[in-house]
C-alpha positions as protocol buffer text, in pm:
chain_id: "A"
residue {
  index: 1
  type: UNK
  ca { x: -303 y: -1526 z: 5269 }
}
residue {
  index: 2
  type: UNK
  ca { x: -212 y: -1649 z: 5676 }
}
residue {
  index: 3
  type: UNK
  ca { x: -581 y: -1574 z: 5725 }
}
residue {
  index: 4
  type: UNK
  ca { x: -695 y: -1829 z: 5479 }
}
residue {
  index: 5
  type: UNK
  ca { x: -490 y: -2072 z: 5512 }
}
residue {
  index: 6
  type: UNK
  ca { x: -603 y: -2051 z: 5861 }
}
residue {
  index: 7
  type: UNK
  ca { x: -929 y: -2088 z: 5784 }
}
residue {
  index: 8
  type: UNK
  ca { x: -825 y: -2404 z: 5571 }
}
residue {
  index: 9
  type: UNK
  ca { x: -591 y: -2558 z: 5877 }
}
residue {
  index: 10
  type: UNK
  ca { x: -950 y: -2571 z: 6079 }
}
residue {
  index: 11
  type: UNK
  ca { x: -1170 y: -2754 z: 5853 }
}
residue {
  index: 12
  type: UNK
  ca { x: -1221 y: -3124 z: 5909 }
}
residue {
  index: 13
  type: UNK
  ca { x: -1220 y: -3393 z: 5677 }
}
residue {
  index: 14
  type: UNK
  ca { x: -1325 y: -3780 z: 5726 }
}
residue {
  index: 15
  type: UNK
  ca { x: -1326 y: -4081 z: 5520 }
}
residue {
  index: 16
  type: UNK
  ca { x: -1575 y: -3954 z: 5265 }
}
residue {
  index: 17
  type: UNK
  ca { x: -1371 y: -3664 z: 5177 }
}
residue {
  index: 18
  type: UNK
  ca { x: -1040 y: -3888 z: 5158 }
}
residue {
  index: 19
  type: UNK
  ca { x: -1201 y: -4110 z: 4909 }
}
residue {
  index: 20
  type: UNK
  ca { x: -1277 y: -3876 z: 4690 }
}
residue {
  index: 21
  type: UNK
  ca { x: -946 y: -3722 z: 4720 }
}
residue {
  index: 22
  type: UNK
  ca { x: -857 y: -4029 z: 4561 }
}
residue {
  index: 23
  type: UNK
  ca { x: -1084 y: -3966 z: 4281 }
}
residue {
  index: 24
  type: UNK
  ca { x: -1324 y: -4240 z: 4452 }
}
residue {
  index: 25
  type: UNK
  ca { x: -1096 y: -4516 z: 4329 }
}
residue {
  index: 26
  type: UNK
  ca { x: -1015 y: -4622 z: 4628 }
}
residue {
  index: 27
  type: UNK
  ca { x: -1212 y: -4654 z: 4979 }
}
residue {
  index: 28
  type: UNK
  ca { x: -1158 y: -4660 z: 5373 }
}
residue {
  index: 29
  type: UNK
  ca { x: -831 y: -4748 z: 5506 }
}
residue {
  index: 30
  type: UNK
  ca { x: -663 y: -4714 z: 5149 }
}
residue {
  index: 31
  type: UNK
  ca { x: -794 y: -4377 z: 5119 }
}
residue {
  index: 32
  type: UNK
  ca { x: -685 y: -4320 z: 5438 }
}
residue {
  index: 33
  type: UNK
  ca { x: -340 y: -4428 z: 5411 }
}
residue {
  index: 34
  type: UNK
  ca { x: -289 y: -4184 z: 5077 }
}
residue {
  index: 35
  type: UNK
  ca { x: -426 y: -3905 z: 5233 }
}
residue {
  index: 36
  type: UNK
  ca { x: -87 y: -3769 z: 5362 }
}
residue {
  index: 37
  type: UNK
  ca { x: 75 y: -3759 z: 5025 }
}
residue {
  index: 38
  type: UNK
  ca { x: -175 y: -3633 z: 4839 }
}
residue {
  index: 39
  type: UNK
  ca { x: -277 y: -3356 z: 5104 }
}
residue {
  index: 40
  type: UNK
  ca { x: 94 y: -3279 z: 5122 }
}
residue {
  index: 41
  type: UNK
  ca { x: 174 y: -3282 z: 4729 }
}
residue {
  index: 42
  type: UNK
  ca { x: -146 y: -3127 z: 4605 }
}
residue {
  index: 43
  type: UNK
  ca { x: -77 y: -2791 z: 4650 }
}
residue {
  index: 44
  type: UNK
  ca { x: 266 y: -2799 z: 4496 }
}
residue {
  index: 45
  type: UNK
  ca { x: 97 y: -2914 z: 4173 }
}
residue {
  index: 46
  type: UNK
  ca { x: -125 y: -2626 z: 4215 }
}
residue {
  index: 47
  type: UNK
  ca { x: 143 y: -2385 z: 4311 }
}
residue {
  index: 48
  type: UNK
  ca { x: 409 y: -2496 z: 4046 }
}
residue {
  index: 49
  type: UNK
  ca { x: 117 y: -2507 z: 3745 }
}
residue {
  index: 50
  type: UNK
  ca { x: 16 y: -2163 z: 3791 }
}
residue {
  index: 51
  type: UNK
  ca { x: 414 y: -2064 z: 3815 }
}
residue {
  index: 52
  type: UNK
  ca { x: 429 y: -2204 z: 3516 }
}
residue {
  index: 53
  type: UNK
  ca { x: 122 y: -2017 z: 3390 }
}
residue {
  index: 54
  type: UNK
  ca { x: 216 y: -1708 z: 3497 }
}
residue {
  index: 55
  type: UNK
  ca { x: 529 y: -1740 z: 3332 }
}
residue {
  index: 56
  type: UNK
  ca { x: 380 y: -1841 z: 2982 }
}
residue {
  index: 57
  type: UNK
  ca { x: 526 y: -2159 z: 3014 }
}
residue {
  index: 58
  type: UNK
  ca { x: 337 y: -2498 z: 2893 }
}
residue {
  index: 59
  type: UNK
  ca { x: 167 y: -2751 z: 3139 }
}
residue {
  index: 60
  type: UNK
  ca { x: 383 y: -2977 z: 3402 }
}
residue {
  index: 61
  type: UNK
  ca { x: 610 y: -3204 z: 3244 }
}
residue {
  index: 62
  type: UNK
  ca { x: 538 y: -3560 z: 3287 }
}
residue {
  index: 63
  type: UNK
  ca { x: 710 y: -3729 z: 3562 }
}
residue {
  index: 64
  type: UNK
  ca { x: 1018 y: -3873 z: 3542 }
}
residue {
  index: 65
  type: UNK
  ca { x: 1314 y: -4009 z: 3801 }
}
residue {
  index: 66
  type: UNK
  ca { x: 1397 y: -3772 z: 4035 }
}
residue {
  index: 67
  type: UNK
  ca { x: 1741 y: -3585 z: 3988 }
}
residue {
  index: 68
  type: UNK
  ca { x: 1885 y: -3502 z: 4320 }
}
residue {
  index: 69
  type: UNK
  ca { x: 2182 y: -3325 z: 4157 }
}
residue {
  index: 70
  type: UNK
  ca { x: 2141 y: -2975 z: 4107 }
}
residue {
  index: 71
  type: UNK
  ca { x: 2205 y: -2787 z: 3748 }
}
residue {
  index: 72
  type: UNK
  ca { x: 2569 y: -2627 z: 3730 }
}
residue {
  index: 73
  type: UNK
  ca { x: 2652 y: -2288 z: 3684 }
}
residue {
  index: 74
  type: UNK
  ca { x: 2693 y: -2385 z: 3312 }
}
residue {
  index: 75
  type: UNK
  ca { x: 2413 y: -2610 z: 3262 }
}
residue {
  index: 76
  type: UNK
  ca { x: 2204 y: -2270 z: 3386 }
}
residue {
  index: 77
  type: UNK
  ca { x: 2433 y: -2020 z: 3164 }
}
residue {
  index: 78
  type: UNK
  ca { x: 2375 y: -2240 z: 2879 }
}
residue {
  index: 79
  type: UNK
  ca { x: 2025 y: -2281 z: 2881 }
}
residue {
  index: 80
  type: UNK
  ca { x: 1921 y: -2184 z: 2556 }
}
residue {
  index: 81
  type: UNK
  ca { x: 1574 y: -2010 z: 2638 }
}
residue {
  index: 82
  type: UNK
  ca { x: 1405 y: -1886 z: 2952 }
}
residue {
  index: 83
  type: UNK
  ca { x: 1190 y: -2206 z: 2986 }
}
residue {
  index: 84
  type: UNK
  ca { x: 1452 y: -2398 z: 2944 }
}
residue {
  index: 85
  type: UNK
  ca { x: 1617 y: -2245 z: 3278 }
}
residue {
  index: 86
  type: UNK
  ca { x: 1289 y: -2235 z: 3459 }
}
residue {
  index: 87
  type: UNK
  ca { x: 1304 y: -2590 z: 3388 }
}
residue {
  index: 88
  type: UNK
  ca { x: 1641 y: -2692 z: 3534 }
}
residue {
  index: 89
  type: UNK
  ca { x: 1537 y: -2447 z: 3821 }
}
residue {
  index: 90
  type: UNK
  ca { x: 1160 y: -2625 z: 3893 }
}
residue {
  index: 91
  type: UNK
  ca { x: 1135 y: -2766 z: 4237 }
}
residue {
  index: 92
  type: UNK
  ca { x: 1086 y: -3165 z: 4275 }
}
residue {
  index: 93
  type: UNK
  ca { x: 977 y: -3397 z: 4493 }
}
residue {
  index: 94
  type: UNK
  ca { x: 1013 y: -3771 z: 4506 }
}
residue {
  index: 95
  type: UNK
  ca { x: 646 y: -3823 z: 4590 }
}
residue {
  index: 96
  type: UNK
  ca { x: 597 y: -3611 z: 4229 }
}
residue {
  index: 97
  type: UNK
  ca { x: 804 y: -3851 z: 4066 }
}
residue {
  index: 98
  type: UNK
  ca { x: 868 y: -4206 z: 3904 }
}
residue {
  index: 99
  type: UNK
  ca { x: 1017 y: -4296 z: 4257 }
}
residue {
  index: 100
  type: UNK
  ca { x: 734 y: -4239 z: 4449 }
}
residue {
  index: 101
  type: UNK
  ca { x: 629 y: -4507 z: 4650 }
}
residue {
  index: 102
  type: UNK
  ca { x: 316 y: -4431 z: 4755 }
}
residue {
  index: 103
  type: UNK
  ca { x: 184 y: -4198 z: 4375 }
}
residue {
  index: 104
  type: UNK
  ca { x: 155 y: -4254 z: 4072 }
}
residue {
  index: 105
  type: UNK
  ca { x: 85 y: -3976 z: 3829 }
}
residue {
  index: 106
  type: UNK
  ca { x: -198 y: -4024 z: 3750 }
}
residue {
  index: 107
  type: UNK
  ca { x: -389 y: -3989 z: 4146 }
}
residue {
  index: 108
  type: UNK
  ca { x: -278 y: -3603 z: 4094 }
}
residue {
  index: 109
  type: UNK
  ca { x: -552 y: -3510 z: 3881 }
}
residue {
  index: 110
  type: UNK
  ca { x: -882 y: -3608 z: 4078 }
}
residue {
  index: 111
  type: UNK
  ca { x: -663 y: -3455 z: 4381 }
}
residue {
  index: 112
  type: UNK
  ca { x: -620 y: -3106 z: 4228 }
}
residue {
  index: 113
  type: UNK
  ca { x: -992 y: -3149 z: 4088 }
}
residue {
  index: 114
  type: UNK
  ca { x: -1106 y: -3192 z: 4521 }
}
residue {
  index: 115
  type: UNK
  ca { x: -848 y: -2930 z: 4632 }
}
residue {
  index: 116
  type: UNK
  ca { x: -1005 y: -2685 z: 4396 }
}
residue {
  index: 117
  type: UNK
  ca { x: -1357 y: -2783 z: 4500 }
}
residue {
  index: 118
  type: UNK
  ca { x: -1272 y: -2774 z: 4843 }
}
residue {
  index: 119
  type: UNK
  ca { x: -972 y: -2542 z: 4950 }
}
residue {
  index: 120
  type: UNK
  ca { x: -989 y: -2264 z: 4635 }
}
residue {
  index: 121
  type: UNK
  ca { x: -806 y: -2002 z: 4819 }
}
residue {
  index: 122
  type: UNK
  ca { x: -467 y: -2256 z: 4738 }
}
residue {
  index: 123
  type: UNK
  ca { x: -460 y: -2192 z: 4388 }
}
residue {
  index: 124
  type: UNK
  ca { x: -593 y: -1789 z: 4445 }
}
residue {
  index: 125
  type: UNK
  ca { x: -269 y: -1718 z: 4670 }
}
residue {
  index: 126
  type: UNK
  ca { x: -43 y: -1878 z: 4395 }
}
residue {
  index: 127
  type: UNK
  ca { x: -210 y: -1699 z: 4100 }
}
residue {
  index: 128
  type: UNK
  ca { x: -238 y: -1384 z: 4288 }
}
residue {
  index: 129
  type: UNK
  ca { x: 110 y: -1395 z: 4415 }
}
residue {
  index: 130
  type: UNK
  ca { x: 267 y: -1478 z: 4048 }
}
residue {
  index: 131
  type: UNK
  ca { x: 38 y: -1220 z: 3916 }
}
residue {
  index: 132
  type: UNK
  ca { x: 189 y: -948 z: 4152 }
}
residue {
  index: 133
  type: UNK
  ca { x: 535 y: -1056 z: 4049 }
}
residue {
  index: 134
  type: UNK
  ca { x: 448 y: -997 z: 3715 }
}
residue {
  index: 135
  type: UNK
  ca { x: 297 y: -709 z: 3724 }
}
residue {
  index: 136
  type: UNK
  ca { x: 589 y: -552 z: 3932 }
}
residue {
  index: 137
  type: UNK
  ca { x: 891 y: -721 z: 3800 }
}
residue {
  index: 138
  type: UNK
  ca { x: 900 y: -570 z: 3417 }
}
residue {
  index: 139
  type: UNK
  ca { x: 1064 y: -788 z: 3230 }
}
residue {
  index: 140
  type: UNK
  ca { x: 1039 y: -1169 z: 3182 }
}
residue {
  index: 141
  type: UNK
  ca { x: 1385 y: -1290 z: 3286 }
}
residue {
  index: 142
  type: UNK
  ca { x: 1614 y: -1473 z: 3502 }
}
residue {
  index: 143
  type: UNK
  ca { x: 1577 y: -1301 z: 3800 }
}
residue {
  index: 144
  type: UNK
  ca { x: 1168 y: -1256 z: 3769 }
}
residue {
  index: 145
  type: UNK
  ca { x: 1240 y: -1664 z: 3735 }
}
residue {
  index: 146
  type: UNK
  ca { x: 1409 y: -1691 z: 4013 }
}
residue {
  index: 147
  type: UNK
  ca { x: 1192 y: -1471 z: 4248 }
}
residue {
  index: 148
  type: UNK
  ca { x: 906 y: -1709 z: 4174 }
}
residue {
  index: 149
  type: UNK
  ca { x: 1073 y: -1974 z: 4251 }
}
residue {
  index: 150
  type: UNK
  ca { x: 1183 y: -1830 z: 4592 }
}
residue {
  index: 151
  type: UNK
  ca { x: 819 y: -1727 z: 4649 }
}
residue {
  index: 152
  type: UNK
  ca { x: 647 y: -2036 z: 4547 }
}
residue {
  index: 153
  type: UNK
  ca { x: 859 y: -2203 z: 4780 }
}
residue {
  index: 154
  type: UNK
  ca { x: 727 y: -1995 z: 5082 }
}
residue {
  index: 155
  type: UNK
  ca { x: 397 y: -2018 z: 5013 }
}
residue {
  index: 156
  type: UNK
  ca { x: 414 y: -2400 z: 4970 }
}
residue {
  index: 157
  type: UNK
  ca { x: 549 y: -2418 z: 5312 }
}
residue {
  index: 158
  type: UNK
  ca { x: 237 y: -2238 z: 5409 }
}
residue {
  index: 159
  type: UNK
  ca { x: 42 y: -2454 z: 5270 }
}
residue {
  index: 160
  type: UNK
  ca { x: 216 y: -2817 z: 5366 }
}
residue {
  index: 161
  type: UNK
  ca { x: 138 y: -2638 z: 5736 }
}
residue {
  index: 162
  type: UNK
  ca { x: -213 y: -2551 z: 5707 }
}
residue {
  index: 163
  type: UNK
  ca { x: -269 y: -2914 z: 5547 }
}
residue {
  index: 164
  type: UNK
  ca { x: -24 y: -3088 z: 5835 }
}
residue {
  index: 165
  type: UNK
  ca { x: -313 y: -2937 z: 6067 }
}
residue {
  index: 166
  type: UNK
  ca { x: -562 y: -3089 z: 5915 }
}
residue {
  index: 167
  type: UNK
  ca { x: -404 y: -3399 z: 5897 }
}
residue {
  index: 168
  type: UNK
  ca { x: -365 y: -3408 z: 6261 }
}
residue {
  index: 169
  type: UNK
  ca { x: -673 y: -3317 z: 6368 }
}
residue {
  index: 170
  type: UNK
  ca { x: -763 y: -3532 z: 6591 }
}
residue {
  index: 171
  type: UNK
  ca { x: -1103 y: -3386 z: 6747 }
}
residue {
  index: 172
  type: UNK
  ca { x: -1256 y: -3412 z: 6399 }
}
residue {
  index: 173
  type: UNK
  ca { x: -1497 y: -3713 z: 6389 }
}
residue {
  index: 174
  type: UNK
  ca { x: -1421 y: -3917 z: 6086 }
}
């Protein structure tokens, strides 16, 4: 995994590949200025929708306004299926959310659509790593829940890193 995300944290990428990052919908100095949170959100999407696929779980929720509160210890006991756990449990962000102030929903999709073009090893680690989990862990439950979490949120540092590199690349020509 550190040896392709390496690989990724080298390449460089100018205004033509920030525009269509964007889906093409936007050009030059707007592309430019979304680049950071759609470089830096991307591979969550990635990471959480194969969690969620490797879990048997459906597709990413729809965004809503961000809850910075935490689920209590009875909100989590009482949760009256497995999905319904993972889903107090999934990770957030405010750019992924109706509070963003620089995404909407909708700029996600041509964004996953480039990063699987361009960087496929992103969505490989995640589905690889999930599938390992599964394949050790036995039983679908709480804890295998909970694991995934844990390791989704590793390798999404990982990634925000190797993507933070490109970002600031600054001998790339753009």
């Amino acid at each position: 995994m550190d040896t392709e995300l390496e690989k990724i944290s080298k390449i460089c990428m100018n205004t033509t590949d920030f525009e269509a990052l964007t889906g093409n919908i936007v050009r030059d100095l707007v592309a430019a200025a979304m680049k950071y949170p759609l470089m830096t959100e991307t591979g969550p999407v990635i990471g959480l929708t194969e969690l969620r696929a490797a879990l048997n779980f459906g597709p990413l929720p729809p965004w809503r306004h961000r809850n910075l509160t935490r689920p209590s210890e009875q909100e989590l006991s009482s949760a009256s299926s497995l999905e319904e756990y993972y889903d107090l449990k999934e990770p957030t962000s405010k750019m992924r959310s109706l509070d963003s102030w620089w995404l909407l929903e909708k700029n996600m999709a041509p964004a996953v659509v480039y990063f699987d073009e361009h960087f496929p090893a992103i969505r490989k680690i995640f589905r690889g790593k999930f599938k390992k989990i599964r394949e050790e862990g036995g039983k679908k439950d709480r804890k295998m829940v909970d694991r995934m979490i844990e390791e989704y949120s590793a390798i999404k540092e990982k990634v925000y890193k190797a993507m933070d590199k490109i970002l600031n690349n600054f001998e790339c020509e753009t």
